[in-house]
Structures are given as structure tokens and as C-alpha cells.
C-alpha positions in Angstrom: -4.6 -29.3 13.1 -1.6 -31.4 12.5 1.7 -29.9 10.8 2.6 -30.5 7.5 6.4 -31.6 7.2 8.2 -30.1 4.3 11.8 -31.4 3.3 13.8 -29.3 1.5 16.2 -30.4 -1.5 19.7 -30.0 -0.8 21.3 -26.7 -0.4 17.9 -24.8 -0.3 18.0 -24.1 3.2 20.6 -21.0 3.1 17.8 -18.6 2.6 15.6 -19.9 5.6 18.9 -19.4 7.5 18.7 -16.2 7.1 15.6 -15.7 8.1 13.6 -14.9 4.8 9.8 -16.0 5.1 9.4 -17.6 1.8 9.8 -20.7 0.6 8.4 -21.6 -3.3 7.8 -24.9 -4.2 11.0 -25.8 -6.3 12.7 -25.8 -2.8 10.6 -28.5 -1.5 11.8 -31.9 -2.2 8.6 -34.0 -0.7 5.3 -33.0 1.6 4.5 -35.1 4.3 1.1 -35.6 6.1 -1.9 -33.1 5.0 -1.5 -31.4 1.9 -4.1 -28.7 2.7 -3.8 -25.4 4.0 -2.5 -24.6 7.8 0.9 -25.2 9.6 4.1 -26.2 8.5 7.3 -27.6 9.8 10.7 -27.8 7.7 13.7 -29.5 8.0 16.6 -29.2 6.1 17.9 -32.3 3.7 20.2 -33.2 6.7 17.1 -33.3 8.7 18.0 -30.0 10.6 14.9 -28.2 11.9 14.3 -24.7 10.3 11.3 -23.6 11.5 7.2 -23.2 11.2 4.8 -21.6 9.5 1.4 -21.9 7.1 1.3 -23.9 4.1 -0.4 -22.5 0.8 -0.6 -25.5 -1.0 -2.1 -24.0 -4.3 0.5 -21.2 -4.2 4.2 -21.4 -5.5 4.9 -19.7 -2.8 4.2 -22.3 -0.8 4.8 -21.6 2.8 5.6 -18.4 4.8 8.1 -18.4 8.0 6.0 -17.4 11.0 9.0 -18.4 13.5 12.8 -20.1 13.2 14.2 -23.1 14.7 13.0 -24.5 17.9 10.1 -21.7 18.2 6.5 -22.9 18.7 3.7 -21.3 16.2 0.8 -20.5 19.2 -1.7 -18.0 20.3 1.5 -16.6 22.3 4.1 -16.1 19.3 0.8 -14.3 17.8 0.0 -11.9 20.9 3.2 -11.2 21.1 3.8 -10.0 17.2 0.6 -8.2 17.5 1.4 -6.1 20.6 5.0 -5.1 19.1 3.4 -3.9 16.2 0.7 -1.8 18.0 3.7 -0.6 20.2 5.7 0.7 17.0 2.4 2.4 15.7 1.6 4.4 19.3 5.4 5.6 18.4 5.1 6.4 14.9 1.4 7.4 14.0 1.6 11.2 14.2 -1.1 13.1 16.7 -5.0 13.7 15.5 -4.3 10.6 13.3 -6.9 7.7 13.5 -6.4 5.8 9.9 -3.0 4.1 9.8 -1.7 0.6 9.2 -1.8 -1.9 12.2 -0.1 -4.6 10.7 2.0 -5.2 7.6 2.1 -8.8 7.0 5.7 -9.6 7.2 7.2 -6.0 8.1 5.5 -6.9 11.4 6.4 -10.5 11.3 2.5 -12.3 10.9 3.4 -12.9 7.0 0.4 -12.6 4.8 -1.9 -10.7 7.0 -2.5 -6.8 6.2 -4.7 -4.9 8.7 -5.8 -1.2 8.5 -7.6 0.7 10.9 -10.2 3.7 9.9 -11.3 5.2 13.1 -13.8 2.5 14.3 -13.2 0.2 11.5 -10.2 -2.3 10.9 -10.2 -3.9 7.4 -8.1 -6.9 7.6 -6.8 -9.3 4.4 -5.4 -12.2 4.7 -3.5 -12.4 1.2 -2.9 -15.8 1.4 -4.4 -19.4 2.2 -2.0 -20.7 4.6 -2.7 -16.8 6.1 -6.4 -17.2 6.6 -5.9 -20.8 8.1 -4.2 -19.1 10.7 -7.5 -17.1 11.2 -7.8 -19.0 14.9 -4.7 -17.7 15.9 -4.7 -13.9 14.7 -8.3 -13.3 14.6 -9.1 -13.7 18.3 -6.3 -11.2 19.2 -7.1 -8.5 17.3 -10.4 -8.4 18.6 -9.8 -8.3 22.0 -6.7 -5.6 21.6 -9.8 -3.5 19.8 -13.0 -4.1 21.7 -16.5 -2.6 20.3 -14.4 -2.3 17.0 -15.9 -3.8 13.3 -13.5 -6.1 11.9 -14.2 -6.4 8.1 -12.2 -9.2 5.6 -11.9 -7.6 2.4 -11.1 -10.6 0.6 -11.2 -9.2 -3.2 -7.6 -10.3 -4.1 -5.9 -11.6 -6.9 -4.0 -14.2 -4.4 -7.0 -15.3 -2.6 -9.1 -15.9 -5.7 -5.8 -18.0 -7.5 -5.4 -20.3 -4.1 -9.5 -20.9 -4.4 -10.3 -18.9 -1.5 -13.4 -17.0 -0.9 -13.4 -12.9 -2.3 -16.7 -12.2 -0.6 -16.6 -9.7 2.6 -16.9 -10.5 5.5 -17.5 -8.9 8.9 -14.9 -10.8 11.5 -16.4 -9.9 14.4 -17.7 -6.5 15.9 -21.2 -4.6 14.5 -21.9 -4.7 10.8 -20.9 -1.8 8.8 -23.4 1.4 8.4 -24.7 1.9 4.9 -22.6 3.3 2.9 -20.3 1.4 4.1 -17.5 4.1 4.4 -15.4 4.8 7.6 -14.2 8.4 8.4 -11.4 9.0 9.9 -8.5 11.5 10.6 -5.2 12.7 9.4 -3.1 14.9 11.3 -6.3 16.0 11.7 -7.8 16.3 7.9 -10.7 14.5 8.0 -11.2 11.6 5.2 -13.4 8.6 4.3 -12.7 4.9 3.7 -14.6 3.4 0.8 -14.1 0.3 2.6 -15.6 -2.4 0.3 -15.4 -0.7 -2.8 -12.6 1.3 -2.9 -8.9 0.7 -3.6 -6.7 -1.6 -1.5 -8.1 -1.8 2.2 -10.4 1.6 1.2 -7.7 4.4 1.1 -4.0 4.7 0.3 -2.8 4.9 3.9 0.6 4.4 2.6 0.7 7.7 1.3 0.5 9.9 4.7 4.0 11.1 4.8 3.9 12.2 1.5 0.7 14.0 1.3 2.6 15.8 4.8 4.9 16.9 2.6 2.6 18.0 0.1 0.8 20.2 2.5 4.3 21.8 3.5 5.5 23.0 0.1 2.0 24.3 -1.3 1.5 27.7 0.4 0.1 29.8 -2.6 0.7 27.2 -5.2 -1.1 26.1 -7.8 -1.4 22.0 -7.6 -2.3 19.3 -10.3 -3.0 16.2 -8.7 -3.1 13.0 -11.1 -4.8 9.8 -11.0 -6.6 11.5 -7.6 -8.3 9.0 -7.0 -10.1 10.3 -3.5 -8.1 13.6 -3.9 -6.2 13.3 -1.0 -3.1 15.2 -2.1 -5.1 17.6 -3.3 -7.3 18.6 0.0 -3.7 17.9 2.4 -2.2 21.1 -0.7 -5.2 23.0 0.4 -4.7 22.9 3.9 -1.3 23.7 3.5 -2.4 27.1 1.6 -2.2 26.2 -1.6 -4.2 28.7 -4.2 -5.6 26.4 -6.6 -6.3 22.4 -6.6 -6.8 20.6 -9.4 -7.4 17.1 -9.2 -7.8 14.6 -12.5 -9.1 11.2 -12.1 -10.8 8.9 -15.2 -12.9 7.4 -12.1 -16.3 9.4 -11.9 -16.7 7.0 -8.4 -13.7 8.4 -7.2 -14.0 12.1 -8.0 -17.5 12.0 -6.2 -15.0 11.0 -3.2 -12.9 13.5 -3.8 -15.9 16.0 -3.5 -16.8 14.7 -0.3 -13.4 14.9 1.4 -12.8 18.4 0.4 -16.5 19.2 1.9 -15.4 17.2 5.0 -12.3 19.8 5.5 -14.5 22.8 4.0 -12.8 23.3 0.9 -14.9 24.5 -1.5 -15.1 23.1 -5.2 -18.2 24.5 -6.6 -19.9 28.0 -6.8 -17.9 31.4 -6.5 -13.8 31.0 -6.5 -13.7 27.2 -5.7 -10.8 26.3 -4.2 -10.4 22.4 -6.0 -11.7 21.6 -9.5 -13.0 18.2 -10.7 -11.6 16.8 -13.8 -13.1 13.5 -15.0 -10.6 12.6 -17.9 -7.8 10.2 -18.5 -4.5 11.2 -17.3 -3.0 11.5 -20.1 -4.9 12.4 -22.8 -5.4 15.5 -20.3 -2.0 16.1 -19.8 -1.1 16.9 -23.5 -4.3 19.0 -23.9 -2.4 21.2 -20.4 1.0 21.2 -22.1 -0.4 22.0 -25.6 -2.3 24.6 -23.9 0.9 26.1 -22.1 0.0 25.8 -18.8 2.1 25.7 -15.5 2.1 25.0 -11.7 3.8 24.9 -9.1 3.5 21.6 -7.3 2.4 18.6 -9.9 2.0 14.8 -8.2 2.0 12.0 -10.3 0.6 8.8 -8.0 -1.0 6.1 -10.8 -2.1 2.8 -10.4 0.7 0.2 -9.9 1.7 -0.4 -13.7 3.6 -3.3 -13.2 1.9 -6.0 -10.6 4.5 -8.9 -11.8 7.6 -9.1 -13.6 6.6 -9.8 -17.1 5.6 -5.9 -16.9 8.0 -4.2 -16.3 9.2 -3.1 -19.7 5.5 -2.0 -20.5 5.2 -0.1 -16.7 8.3 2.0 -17.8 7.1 3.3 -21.0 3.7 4.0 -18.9 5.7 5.6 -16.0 8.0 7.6 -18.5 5.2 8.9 -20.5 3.4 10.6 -17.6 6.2 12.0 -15.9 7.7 13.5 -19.3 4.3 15.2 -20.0 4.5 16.3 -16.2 7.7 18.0 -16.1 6.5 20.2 -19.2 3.7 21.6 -16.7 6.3 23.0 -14.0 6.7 26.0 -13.8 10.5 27.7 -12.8 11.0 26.2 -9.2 8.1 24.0 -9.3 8.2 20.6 -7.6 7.2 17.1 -9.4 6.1 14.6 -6.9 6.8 11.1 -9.1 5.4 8.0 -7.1 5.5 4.4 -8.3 3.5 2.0 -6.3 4.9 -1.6 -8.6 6.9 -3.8 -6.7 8.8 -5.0 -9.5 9.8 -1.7 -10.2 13.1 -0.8 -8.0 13.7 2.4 -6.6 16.9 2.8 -8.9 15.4 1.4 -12.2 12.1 4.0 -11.5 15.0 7.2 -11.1 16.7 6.1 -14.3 12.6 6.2 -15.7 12.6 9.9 -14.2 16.0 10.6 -15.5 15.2 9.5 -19.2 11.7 11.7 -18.9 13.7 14.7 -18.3 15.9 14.2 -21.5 12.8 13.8 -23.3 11.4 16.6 -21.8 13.8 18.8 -22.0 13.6 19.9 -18.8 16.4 20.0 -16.2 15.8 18.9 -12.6 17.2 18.3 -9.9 16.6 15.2 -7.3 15.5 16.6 -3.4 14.5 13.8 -1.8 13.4 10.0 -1.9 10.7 8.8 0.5 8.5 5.7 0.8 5.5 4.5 2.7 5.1 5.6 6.5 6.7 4.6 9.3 3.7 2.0 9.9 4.2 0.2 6.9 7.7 -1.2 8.3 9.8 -3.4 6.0 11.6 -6.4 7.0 15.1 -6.5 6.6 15.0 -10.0 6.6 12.4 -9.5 3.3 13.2 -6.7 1.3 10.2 -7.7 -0.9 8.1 -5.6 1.3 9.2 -2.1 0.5 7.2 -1.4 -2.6 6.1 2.4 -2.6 8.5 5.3 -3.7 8.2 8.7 -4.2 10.9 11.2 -5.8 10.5 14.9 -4.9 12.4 16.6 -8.3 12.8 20.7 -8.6 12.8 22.6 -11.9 16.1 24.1 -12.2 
């Protein structure tokens, strides 16, 4: 396919310089040659060559940086990303661990192009439409770095769907998935499931590893509320790590039948004589003020929602959300007790979501004191180059 040559207006080549892979349309001062999706080449208004990438030509983002300068965009530039990446994860990915992320778009430097591995199973998304016309290029690669695996396009995204790409799955390459189309997989040796076509994100919040690791650490003989549980993850990592009671709250019927399954994978027990986990169907929370009416307390509480703030223009809303849960938390910890806060929006910056966690704790009237800030795993590297990336944080806070 031939390139795409994109001129930039004057003085909008600074950023390219230094090496951020994004360039949005107001940049752009004329297209040249097809005007569909697939590769680019930019020069600078002085006609100095930048670099290449792929276009998205419905997007105002409109092309990604795939490499700088004189550098060819080729099945080699793509080998070698791809065997970097896999390098970094056989240094990072902790033992008796077979779900982790294999790629993370630009953190990994193939922009646009997500890929998960569940045991077996890799679920790949290419978020963008320039992304998926580099499909030739990416595709061929990971199959043949993961032979006998099922590769699986989960293409339900917001992105693909505004750029007029197909949402339907799709298997890549590889067998077709087993009914029900779950993948297990481990954990430092916990044993989970990947809802991989229906549930969240690729099927499971990989991103979250390290911080369910520390979960497990600080629960011996605790009692643990886990909110928005989703597939109760925090909850059966706590168990393992000793903790006394689980329970796990999720408005998601779907997703508390998960839950269920993963605690029967690691033989917890949540049914019969002295379960170890309860089941709470409810919204988060109205249940939390029927607990903190109710007086009760524990010892480890995790807040992990949905991301309440997916662009800009939510912010404001996302931190009256974000401040409302963790306020009704802190009222549930008991002397020592540890919050776990997470935010998983974008827009929302690590310092703007502590001043969220500060102003929860006036109106709570609870004191507490910061421990620790953490993120997403080591697998989920962020550029430095594109700070856009980093997008998970978590803030372990102690009662006083």
C-alpha cells in the first residue's frame, strides 16, 4: 500500500521531535495521495522528514508514530518491537503467572495495538483504524512467537466503532474458542477465568496484579469489603492471603456468578457452613450507606469502580462519583484499617484523584494517612515519550 504524505503547518513539528506518537488533525496542513486508512509519512513545513506511521483518517487523532526520521515501517521494525516487549514480560511477569499483558500499544512502541494473553488464549485489540491496517505487519508475528495459540480480536470499542470499523470478534488465527468462551489462567498461582468476549476490557483487569499482591499481603485475619468486584478478584487474592471474611459487592449479577466460580477454582468456599466470601448483588453505594448506617467495620476495604471519567468533559462529574464512594469507605475502617482507592480514568491525574481522597477524608471525618502510590504492573509499561499511557492508580491510605 502506498504512503500517505502528511505536511504539517508550521511550528507543529516540535512534538514529533520529541518523539510523541500523536499527531491530531489541526497539525496537518494538507494530505497527499490516499486518504484511507494504512501508512503514513510526515514532513515538516520546511519539508524535513519526521517519520512514519498509520493514518486514521476518520479519527482526530489522525496518525500514530510507529518510527522517527529515516526509519522504515516493515515486518522487521515489527519483529523487533514485538520481541522487546516479550523480553520485558519474561523479566517482569512474576512465577506461576500465565495471564499478563503482551503488548501495550505505545508503552511497547506498536501504538494502538493492545494484546493480552490468558494461558492459551491471546485477546488482541487493535483500538484504532490506521492500527488494524497494520494487521499484515503485526498479526503474522504474533502468531508465529505463539504457535498452537487462539488469537481472538475483541473489537467491541468505542474507537473502532467511531472510525467505522467492525466490533464483531474475531478469531485471528489459531483453534476457535471452547464454549463458554472463557480462558483460565494463573496468578502467582491463583487460578482465574477470562470472560473473554463478554467480559470487561480484554476479559479480566490484568492491570490490577500488583495490587491484588498487595492485597493478599496485608489481609491475614482481616475482614475485606471488596467494591464494584466485578470477578472478585481482590477478594479471592485476600483469602489466600488469610483473610477471615470476604465480602465482595458488585450491581452485576453476570459478574458475581464469576466471582463464584473463581473462589471455587481456589477452594474458597462461599456457600453452606462458615463461607469464607459472601455475594452481594447491590449498587455500591446505596450499599455502602446501609454498612455505615449499620455501624460496621473492616479491616481492609478496596474501592476499584468503573472508569468515571472516559473523556475530559467528565471530570468534574467523575470527582463527585470518586469522592462519594471513598467518603462512605473511610467511615467503614476500622482503627488501623487500610483503604485501597483505585481510579482507572485517564483524565483523572494521579494528583487531582489524591486531592479527591484528601477532600473525602474531611468529609468523612476520618484522619488518614498516605502509605503508598502504585499503578498498573510492570507489563503495562508507559512511554516516557507518551505520558498519556499511564492511566491506573491506586492509593493505599491507613486509619490513624
Amino acid at each position: 500500500m502506498s504512503e500517505t504524505v502528511l505536511r504539517l503547518k508550521p511550528g507543529r513539528e516540535a512534538p514529533v521531535k520529541r518523539r510523541h506518537p500523536w499527531l491530531f488533525t489541526g497539525g496537518v496542513a494538507r494530505r497527499e495521495g490516499p486518504q484511507v486508512a494504512g501508512p503514513f509519512v510526515a514532513y515538516a513545513a520546511d519539508g524535513a522528514l519526521l517519520g512514519r506511521g498509520f493514518l486514521s483518517p476518520e479519527s482526530p487523532l489522525l496518525g500514530r508514530f510507529w518510527a522517527y526520521g529515516e526509519a522504515r515501517v516493515d515486518a522487521a521494525l515489527v519483529e523487533a518491537r514485538l520481541d522487546s516487549a516479550l523480553a520485558l514480560r519474561a523479566r517482569v511477569v512474576p512465577p506461576a503467572t500465565t495471564g499478563y499483558r503482551v503488548v501495550h500499544a505505545e508503552g511497547d512502541g506498536l501504538p494502538g495495538l493492545v494484546v493480552d494473553r490468558y494461558g492459551g488464549v491471546l485477546v488482541v485489540q487493535a483500538t484504532t483504524a490506521g492500527t488494524e491496517a497494520a494487521r499484515p505487519l503485526w498479526l503474522p508475528a504474533l502468531a508465529a512467537r505463539f504457535p498452537g495459540a487462539t488469537l481472538v480480536a475483541r473489537n467491541d470499542l468505542s474507537s473502532r466503532e467511531g472510525e467505522g470499523l467492525s466490533t464483531a470478534p474475531e478469531v485471528l488465527a489459531g483453534p476457535d474458542l471452547p464454549a463458554p468462551e472463557s480462558a483460565e489462567f494463573e496468578e502467582r498461582g491463583l487460578k482465574f477465568a477470562a470472560e473473554i468476549l463478554s467480559g470487561q476490557k480484554t476479559g479480566f483487569f490484568l492491570d490490577q496484579r500488583e495490587n491484588r499482591f498487595l492485597v493478599k499481603e496485608i489481609s491475614g485475619s482481616a475482614r475485606v469489603l471488596n467494591l464494584f468486584a466485578y470477578s472478585g478478584a481482590f477478594g479471592v487474592a485476600a483469602l489466600a492471603g488469610g483473610a477471615k471474611h470476604v465480602v465482595q459487592v458488585d450491581v452485576s449479577a453476570p459478574a458475581l456468578e464469576a466471582a463464584r466460580a473463581n473462589h471455587e477454582r481456589n477452594g474458597q468456599r462461599v456457600s453452606g457452613d462458615a463461607p469464607e466470601a459472601s455475594l452481594v448483588k447491590a449498587d455500591v453505594f446505596e450499599d455502602l450507606r446501609t454498612r455505615v448506617a449499620a455501624g460496621e467495620t473492616y479491616d481492609v476495604v478496596v474501592t476499584d469502580p468503573p472508569a468515571f471519567a472516559k473523556k475530559h468533559g467528565d471530570v468534574d462529574r467523575a470527582c463527585r462519583g470518586y469522592k462519594d464512594v471513598n467518603r462512605l469507605a473511610m467511615k467503614l475502617l476500622a482503627p488501623g484499617g487500610t483503604l485501597l482507592a483505585c481510579s482507572c480514568s485517564g483524565p483523572i491525574s494521579a494528583d487531582l484523584f489524591q486531592k479527591i481522597l484528601f477532600g473525602a477524608s474531611i468529609d468523612a471525618g476520618v484522619p488518614l494517612r498516605l502509605l503508598s502510590r502504585h499503578g498498573a504492573g510492570p507489563d503495562h509499561p508507559v512511554s516516557l515519550d507518551c505520558p498519556e499511557g499511564e492511566y491506573l492508580k491506586a492509593f493505599r491510605l491507613t486509619r490513624a
